[in-house]
N, C-alpha and C positions, 0 to 999 in steps of 0.2 A: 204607389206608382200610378202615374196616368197616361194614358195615353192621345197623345198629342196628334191633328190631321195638321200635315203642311201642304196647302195646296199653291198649286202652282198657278192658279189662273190669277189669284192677285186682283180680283173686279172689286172686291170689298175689302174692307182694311183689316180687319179680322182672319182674313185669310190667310198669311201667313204666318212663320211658325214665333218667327220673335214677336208682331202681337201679341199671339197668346202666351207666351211666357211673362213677356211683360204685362200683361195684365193681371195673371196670375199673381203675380209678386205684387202687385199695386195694390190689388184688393184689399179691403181689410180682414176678410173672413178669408178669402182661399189661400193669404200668403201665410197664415197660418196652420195650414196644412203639413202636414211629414212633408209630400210628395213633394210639393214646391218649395221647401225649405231647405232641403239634400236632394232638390234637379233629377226625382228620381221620375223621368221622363222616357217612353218610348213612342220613338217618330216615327209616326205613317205616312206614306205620300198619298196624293189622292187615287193616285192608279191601286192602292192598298187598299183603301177603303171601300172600291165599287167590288160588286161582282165582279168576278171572273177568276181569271189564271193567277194572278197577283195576290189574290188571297193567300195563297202560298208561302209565300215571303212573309207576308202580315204578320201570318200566325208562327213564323218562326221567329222573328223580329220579337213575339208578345211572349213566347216560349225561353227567349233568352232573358228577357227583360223581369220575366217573373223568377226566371233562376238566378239571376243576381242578386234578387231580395235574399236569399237562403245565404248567401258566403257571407 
């Protein structure tokens, strides 16, 4: 699993989220990964990633994403 930031400001090209998956998969070393091979991705927004209240969500978001590895 990896966990992906989508950010919304979009000033650089990398910033969002289908960049990095398609780079991901382009790669030669990372598209051979598990995680990018079976999309085994969980998306953060960037209000997730800063400090604050939102953290909350993050970590349930990362909470669900690690218990789907088990099923």
């Amino acid at each position: 699993m990896l966990v992906l930031g989508d950010l919304s400001r979009k000033r650089i090209e990398g910033d969002s989220l289908y960049t990095k998956k398609a780079f991901l998969a382009s790669n030669p070393l990372s598209r051979r990964l598990d995680a990018v091979r079976n999309q085994r991705y969980v998306v953060l927004t960037g209000c997730e990633l800063d400090p604050g209240i939102r953290e909350v969500d993050a970590v349930e978001k990362l909470a669900a994403g690690l218990q789907s590895l088990r099923q």
